[in-house]
VOBAFI-256572 format. One line per 5 residues: their letters; for each residue z, y, x of C-alpha. Coordinates in Angstrom, 1 decimal, always signed. Each point is the difference from the previous one (the first is absolute). Layout:
N
A> Z,Y,X | ... .
***
This chain:
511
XXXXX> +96.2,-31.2,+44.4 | -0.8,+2.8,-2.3 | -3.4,+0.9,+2.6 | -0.7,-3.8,+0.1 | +0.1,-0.1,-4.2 .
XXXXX> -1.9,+3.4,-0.1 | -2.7,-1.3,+2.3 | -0.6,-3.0,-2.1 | -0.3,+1.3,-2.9 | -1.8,+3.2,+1.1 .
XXXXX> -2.1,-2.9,+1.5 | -0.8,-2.3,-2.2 | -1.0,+3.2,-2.3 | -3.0,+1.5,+2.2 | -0.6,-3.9,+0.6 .
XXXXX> -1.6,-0.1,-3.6 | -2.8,+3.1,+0.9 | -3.2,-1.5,+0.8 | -1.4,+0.9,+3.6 | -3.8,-0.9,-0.1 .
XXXXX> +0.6,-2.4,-2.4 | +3.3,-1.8,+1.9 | +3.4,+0.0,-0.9 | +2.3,-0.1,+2.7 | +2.8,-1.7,-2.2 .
XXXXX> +3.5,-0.1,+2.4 | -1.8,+1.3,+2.7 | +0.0,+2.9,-0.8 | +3.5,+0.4,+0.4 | -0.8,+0.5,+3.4 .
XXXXX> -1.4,+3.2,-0.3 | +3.1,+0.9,-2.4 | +2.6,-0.8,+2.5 | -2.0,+1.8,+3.1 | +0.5,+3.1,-2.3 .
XXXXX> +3.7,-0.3,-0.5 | +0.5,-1.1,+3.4 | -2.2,+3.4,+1.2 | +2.4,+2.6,-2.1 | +3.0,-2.5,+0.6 .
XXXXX> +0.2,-1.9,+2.9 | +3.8,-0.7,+0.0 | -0.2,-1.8,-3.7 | -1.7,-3.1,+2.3 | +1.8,-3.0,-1.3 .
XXXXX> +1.2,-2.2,+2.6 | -2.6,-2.4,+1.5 | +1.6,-3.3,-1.5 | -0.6,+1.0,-3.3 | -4.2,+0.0,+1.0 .
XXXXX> +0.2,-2.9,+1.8 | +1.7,-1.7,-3.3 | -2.6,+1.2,-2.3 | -2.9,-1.8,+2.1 | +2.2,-2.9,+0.5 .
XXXXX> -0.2,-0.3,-4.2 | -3.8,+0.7,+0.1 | -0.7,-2.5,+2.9 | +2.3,-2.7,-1.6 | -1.8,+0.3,-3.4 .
XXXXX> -3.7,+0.0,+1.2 | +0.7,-3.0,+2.2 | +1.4,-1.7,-2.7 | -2.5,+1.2,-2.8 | -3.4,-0.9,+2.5 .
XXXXX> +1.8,-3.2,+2.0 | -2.0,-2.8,-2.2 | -3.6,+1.8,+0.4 | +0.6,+0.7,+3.6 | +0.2,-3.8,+1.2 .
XXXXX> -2.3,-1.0,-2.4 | -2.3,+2.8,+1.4 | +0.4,-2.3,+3.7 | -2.3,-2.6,-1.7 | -4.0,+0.8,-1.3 .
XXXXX> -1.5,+3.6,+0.6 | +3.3,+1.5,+0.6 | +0.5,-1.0,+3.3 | -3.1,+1.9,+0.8 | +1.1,+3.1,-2.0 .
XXXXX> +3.2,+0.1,+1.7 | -1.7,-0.2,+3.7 | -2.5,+3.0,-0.9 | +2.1,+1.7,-1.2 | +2.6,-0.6,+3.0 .
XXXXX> -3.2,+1.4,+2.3 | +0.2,+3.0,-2.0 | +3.8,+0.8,+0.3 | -0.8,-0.7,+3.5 | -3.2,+2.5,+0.6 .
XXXXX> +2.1,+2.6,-1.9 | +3.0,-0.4,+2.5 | -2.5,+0.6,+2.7 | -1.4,+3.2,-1.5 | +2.9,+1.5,-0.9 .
XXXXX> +1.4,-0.4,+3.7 | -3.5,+1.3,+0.9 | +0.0,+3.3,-2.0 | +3.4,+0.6,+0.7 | -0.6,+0.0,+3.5 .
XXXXX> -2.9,+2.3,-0.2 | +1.8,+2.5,-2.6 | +3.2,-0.1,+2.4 | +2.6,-0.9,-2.4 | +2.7,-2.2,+0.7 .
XXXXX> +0.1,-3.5,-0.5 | +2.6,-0.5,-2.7 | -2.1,+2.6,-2.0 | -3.0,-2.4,+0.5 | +1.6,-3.1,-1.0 .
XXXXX> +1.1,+2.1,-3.3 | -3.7,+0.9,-0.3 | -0.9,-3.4,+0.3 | +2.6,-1.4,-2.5 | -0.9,+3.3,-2.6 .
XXXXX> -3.8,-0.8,+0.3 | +0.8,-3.8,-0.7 | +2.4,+1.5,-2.9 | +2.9,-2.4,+1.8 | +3.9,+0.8,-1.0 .
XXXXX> +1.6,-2.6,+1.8 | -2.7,+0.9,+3.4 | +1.5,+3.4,-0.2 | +3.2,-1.8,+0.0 | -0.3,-1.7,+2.9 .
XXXXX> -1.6,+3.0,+2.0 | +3.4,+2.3,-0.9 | +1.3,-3.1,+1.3 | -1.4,-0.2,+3.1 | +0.0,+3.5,+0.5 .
XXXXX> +3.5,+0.3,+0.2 | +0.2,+1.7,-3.6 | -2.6,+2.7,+1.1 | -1.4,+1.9,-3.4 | -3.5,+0.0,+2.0 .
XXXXX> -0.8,-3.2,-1.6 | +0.9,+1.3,-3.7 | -2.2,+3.4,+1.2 | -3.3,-1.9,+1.0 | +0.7,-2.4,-3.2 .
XXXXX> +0.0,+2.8,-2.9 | -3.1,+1.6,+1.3 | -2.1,-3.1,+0.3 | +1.9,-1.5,-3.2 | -2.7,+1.7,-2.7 .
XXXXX> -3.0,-1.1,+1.8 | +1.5,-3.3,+0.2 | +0.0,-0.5,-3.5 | -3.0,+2.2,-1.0 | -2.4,-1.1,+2.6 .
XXXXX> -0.5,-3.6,-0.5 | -1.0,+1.1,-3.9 | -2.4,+2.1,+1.1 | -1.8,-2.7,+2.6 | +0.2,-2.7,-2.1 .
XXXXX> -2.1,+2.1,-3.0 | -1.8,+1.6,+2.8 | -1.2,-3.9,+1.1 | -0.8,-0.7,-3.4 | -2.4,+2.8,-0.7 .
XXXXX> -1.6,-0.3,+3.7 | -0.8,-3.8,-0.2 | +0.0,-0.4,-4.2 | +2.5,-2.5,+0.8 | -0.6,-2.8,-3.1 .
XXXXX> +3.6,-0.6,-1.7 | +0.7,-3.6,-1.1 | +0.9,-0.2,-3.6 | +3.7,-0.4,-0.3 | +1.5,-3.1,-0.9 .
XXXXX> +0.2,-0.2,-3.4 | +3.4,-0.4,-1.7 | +1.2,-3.1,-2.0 | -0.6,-0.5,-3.7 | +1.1,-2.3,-2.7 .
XXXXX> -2.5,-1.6,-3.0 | +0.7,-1.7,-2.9 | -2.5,-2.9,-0.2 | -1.0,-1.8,-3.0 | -1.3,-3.8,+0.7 .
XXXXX> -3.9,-0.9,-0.4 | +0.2,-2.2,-3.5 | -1.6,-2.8,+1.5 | +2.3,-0.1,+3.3 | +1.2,-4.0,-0.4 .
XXXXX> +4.5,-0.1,+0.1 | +1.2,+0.8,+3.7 | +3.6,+1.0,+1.6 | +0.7,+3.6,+1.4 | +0.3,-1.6,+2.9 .
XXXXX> -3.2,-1.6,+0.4 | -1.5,+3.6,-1.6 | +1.8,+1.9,+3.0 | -1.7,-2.6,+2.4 | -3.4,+1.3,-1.0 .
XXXXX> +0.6,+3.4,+0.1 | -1.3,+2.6,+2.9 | +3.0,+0.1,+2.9 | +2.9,+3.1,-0.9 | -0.6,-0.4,-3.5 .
XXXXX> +3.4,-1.1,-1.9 | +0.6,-1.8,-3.8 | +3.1,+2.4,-1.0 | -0.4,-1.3,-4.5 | -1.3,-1.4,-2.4 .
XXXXX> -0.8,-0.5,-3.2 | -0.1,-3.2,-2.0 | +0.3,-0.5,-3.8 | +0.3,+3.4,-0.7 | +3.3,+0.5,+2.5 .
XXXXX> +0.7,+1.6,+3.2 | +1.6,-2.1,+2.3 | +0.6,-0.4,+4.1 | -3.1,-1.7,+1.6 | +1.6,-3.0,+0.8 .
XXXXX> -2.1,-2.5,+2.8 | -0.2,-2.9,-2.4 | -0.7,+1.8,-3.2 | -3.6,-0.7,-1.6 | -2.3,+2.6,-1.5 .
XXXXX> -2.9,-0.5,-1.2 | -3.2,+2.1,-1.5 | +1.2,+3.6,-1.8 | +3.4,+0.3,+1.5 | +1.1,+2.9,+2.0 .
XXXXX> +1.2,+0.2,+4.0 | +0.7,+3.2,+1.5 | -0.8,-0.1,+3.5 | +0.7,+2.5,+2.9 | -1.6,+0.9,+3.4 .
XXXXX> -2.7,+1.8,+1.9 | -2.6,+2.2,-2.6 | -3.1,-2.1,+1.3 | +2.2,-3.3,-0.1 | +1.0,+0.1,-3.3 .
XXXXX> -3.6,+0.9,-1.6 | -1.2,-3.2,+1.6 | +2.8,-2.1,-1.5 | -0.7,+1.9,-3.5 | -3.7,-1.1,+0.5 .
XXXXX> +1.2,-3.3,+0.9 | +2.2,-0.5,-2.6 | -1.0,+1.6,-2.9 | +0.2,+3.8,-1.4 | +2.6,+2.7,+0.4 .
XXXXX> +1.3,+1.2,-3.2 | +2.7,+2.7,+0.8 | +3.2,+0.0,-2.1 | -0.2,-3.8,-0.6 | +3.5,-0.7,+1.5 .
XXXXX> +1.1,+3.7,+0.8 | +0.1,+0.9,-3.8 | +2.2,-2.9,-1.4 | +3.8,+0.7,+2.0 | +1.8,-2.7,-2.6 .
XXXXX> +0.6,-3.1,+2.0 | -1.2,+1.6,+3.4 | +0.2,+3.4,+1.7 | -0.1,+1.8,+3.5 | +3.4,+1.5,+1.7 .
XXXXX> +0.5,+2.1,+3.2 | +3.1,-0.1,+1.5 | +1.3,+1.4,+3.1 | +1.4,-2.3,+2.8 | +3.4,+1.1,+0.6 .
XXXXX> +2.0,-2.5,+0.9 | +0.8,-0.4,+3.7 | +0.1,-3.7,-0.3 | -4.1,+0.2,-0.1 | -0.5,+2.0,+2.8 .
XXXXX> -2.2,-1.9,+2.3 | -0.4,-2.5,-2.2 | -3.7,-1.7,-0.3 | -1.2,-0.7,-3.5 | +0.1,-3.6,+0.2 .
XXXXX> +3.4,-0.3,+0.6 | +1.5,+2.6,-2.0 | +1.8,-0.8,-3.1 | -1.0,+0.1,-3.1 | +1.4,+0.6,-3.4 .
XXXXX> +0.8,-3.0,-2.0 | -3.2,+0.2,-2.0 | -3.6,+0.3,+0.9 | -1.6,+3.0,+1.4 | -3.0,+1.1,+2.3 .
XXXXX> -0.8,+2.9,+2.2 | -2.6,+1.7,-0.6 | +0.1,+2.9,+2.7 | +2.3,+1.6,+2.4 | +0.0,+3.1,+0.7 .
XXXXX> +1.3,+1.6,+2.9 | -0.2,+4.3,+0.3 | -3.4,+0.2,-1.1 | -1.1,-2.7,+1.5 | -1.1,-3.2,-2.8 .
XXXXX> +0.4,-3.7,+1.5 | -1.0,-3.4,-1.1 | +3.1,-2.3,-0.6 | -0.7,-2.6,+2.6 | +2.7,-2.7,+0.7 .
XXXXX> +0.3,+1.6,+3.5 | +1.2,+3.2,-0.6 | +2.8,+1.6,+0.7 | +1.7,+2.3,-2.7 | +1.9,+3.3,+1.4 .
XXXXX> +2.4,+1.9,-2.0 | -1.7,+2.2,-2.3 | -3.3,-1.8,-0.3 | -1.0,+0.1,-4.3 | -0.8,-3.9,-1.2 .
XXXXX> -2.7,+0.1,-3.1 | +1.3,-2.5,-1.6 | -1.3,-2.5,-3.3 | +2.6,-1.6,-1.3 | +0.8,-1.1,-4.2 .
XXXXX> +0.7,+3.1,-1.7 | +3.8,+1.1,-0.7 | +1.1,-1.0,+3.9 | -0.1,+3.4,+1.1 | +3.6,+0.6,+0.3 .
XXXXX> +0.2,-3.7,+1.7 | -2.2,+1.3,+2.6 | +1.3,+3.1,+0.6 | +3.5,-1.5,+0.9 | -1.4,-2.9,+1.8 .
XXXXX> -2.2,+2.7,+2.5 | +2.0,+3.0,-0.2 | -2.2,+2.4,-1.0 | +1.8,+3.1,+1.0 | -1.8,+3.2,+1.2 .
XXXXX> +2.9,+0.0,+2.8 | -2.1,-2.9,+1.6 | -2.6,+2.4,+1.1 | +2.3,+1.8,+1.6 | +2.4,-2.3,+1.6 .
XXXXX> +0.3,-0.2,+3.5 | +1.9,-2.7,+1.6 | +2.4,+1.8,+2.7 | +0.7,-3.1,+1.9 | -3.2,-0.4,+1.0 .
XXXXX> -0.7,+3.3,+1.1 | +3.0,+0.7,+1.7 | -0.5,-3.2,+2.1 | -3.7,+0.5,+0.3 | -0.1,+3.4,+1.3 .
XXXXX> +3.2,-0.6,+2.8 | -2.1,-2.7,+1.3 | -3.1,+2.2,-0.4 | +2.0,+2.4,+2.4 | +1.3,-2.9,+2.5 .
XXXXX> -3.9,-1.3,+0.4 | -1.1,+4.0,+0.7 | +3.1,+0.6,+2.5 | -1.9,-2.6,+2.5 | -1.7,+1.0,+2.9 .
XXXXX> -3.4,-2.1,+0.3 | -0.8,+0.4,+3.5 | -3.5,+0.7,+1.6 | -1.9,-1.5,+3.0 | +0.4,+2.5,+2.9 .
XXXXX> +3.5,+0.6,-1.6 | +1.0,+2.4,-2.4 | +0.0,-0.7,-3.9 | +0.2,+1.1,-3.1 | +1.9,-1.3,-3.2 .
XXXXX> -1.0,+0.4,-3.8 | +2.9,+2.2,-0.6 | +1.8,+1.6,-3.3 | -3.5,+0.0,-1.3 | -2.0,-2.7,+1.1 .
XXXXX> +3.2,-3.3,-0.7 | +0.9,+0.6,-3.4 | -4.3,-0.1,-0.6 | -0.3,-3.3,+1.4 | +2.8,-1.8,-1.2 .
XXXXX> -0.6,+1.2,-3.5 | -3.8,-1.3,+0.4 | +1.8,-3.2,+1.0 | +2.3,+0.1,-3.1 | -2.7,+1.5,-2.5 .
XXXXX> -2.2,-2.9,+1.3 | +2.7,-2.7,-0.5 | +1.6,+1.3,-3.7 | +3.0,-1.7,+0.5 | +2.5,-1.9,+2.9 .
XXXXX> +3.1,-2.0,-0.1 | -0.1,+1.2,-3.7 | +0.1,+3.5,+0.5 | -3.4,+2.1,-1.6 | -1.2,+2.1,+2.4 .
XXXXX> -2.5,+1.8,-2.7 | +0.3,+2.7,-2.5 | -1.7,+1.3,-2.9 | -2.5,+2.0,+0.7 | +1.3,+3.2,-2.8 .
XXXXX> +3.2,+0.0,+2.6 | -1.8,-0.7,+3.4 | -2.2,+3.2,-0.4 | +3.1,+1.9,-0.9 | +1.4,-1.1,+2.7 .
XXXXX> -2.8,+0.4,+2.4 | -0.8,+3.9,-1.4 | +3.7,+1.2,+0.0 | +0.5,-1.2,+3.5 | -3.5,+1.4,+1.4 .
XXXXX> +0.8,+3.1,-1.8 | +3.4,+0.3,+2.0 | -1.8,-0.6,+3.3 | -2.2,+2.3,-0.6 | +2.6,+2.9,-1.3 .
XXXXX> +1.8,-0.3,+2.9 | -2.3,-0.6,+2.8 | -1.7,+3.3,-1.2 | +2.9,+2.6,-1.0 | +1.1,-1.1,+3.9 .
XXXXX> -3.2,+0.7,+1.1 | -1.0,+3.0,-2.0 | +0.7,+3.0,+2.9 | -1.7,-1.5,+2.6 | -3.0,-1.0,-2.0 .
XXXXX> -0.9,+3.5,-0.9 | +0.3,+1.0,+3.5 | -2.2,-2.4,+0.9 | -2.8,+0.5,-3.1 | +0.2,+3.8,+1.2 .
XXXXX> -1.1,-0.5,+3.4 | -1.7,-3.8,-0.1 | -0.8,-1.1,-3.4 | -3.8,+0.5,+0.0 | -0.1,-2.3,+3.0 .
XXXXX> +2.4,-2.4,-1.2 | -1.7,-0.5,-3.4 | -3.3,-0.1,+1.8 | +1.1,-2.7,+1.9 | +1.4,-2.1,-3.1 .
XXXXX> -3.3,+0.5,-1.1 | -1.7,-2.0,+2.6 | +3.1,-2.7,+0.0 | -0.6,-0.7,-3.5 | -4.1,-0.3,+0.3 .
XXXXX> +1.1,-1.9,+2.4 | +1.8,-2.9,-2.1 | -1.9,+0.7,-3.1 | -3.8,-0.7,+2.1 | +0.8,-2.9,+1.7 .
XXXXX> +1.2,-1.3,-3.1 | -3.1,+0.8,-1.9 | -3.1,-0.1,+2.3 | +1.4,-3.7,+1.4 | +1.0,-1.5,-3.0 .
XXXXX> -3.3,+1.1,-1.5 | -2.9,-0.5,+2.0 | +1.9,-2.9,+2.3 | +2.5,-1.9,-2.1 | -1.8,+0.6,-3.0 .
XXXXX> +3.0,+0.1,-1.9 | -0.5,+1.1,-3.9 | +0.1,+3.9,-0.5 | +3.2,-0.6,-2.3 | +2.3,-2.4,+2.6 .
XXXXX> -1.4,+2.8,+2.7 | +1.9,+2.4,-1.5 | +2.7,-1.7,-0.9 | +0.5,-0.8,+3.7 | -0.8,+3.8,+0.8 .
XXXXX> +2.9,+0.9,-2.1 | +2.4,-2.5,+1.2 | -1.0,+1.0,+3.8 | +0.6,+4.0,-0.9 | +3.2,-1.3,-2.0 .
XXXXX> +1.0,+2.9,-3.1 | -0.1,-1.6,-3.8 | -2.2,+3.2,-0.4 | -2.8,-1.3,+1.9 | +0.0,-3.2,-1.8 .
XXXXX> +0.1,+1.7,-3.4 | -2.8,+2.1,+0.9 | -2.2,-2.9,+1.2 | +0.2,-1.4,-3.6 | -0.8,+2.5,-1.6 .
XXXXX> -3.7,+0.0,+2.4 | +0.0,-3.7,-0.9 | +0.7,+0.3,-3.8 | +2.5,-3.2,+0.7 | +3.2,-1.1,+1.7 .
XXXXX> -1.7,-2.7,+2.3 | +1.0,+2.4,+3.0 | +3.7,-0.5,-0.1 | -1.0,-3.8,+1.1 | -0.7,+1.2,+3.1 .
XXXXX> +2.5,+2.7,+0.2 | +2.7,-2.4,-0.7 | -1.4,-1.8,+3.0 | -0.5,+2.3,+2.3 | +2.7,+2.6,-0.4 .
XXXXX> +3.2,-1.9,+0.9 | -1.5,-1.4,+3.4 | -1.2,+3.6,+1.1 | +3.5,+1.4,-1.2 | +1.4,-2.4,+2.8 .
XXXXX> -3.4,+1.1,+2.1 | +0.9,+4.1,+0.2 | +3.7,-0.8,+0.7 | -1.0,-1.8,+3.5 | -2.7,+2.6,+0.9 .
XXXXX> +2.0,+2.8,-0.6 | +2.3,-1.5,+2.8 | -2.5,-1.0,+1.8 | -1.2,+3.6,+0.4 | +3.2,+1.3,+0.5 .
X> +1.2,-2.2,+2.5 .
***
């Protein structure tokens, strides 16, 4: 335990140091753990202690990406998914390929192949089906750098060669505070909202000098105030339309009127839609939610998850009324509901202990890795069942999801840290070439096909580039080329199908 903590830690330190501009964040406790294990190759914690750690990781990123990942079966998405299914494929190919030619064993190539395609839970399954072999870890640490590095460097590499042209991101939402033309004739809120542009929102207004709740049937009429929410380039035409924005009309006068955030804490309104949670006993709107970083229009249909920050307008003074009614505890972004992930991930298990057999017999089965993945996209993707909530908040799902990979990773490397610099002494030029050409090989047939055949737009490209090569790294660097976050779209597409994708290969190779 005290190697595993060490190697974390160490970890997670050199993690921080830029490497050509990348961060290699948890992963780099790989390279920590191969040290210890090098100088100390009895500290190895047992090999159910790894395979626990990327049972966490799995469960949580199933969980976290479930939603997008079936959404991503309808539109474009089916189309990102199959490209970049070609490329896993190609790569799989390559790597049996060069391992052949360089003479290495097979395991070691199936770690190559799951290192290049920066793959935790594909290394998994190769130590799997290699019996527990360390070859798998070996060929996976010495491809694992240009896993994560490479696809950076292609993706700025295509967009200097071809002066790729980057869409303008989408833009954020905004609120205005509208004063009416003085000639507009008396009209409800509710006939105003029917003539304004679609996802733009009545939150207020102002009439006779008062903030109050815009109310359907309440009339205003020429030189009162609305405040109205929604896409930038929406709400300027509904200011042209209805009049001229004066900031601080509403926003200044807090008397009769003001905005709250609270936190939603209370496990009662988990799972709960909008439209049929329950309200305090006086009138209120919301105005946003707001869930991580992400910032959500308050439609009837959606579904509130336990941490998720309501902006709120309700009369001023009914703050402590809403904080009670909500919760509003800091615990709720960290609450995780044991139930449902104790039940979740022993049926995860059950689902990857079944052998799916293969025509001309044989088979293969999903495995410690592979079940827990797809039952949590199942869960993730349904929220809640037979009134159990399945999701979590995302502050406690990426906890979850980084302690457990970096316990995979600790122990699958201080177990494997003697043989691998054996192996680096006497093959590591060869091995790393080969990575080399098994990452091209994913990252190309991403590119070139999406590009100049799909004509998929440069920023979903590379969000499916980073979802097909798989480490947050990737993604993170393939904003910062974009100068948005329009890539994690595709990433959060892409990246749990090809998790499932690597596990099968990998057997597929070995077998």
């Amino acid at each position: 335990m005290l190697a595993l903590f060490i190697a974390i830690g160490l970890g997670y330190a050199l993690g921080q140091l830029p490497v050509l501009g990348v961060t290699f964040g948890a992963g780099a406790v790989l390279f920590s753990g191969l040290a210890i294990g090098a100088v100390a190759p009895r500290a190895a914690p047992p090999g159910l202690v790894g395979t626990l750690g990327l049972l966490m990781f799995l469960y949580g990123t199933g969980i976290q990406y479930g939603p997008q990942c079936v959404a991503g079966l309808k539109g474009p998405g089916l189309r990102w998914i199959l490209l970049a299914l070609l490329a896993v494929v190609a790569a799989l190919f390559a790597a049996q390929a060069v391992g052949g030619l360089l003479g290495l064993p097979v395991a070691m190539s199936a770690g190559m192949f799951a290192g290049a395609g920066t793959s935790t839970s594909a290394l998994q399954a190769a130590i799997t089906a290699a019996d527990g072999s360390p070859q798998p870890t070996i060929g996976y640490a010495v491809a694992y750098p240009v896993g994560v590095i490479g696809p950076i460097l292609l993706m700025g590499f295509m967009l200097r060669l071809f002066r790729l042209e980057i869409p303008a991101p989408a833009p954020a939402l905004r609120h205005a505070e509208v004063t009416l033309r003085p000639d507009m004739p008396s009209r409800t809120v509710a006939e105003i909202a029917a003539d304004l542009p679609e996802g733009v929102m009545v939150l207020a207004m102002r009439h006779e000098h008062q903030n109050a709740p815009a109310e359907p049937g309440a009339r205003l009429a020429g030189g009162d105030g609305l405040l109205i929410l929604g896409p930038p380039e929406a709400v300027d035409q509904a200011v042209h339309r209805l009049g001229e924005e004066e900031e601080g009309r509403l926003g200044k006068d807090r008397a009769a009127y003001d905005m709250v955030r609270v936190i939603v804490s209370r496990p009662a309104f988990r799972g709960r839609t909008l439209a049929t949670m329950p309200m305090p006993p006086f009138p209120i709107r919301v105005a946003q939610v707001r869930r991580g970083d992400a910032v959500m229009l308050p439609g009837p249909e959606l579904e509130l998850e336990y941490g998720d920050v309501l902006v709120l307008l309700a009369e001023s003074g009914r703050r402590p009324e809403l904080a009670a009614h909500f919760g509003d505890s800091v615990k709720g972004n960290a609450e995780l509901s044991f139930v449902s992930i104790g039940i979740g991930m022993a049926f995860g298990l059950l689902v990857g202990m079944v052998s799916i057999p293969l025509p001309g017999g044989g088979g293969f089965s999903l495995g410690v890795a592979g079940g827990p993945l797809v039952v949590a996209l199942i869960l993730g993707w349904r929220g809640s069942t037979f009134g159990i909530g399945w999701r979590m908040p995302v502050a406690a799902n990426m906890v979850l999801r980084n302690f457990g990979l970096s316990i995979f990773l600790g122990q699958v490397a201080i177990a494997s840290g003697r043989p691998f610099v054996e192996t680096v002494a006497a093959q590591g030029p060869a091995v790393l070439a080969g990575a080399a050409l098994v990452l091209a090989t994913i990252v190309l047939t991403v590119l070139l096909i999406g590009h100049f055949i799909l004509r998929i737009r440069v920023d979903d490209l590379f969000g499916v580039c980073a979802g097909a090569t798989g480490n947050p790294a990737i993604l993170a660097g393939a904003n910062r080329l974009l100068g948005s976050d329009r890539a994690d779209v595709g990433y959060a597409i892409v990246f749990p199908t090809m998790t499932i994708a690597k596990i099968v290969a990998v057997q597929f190779l070995l077998g």
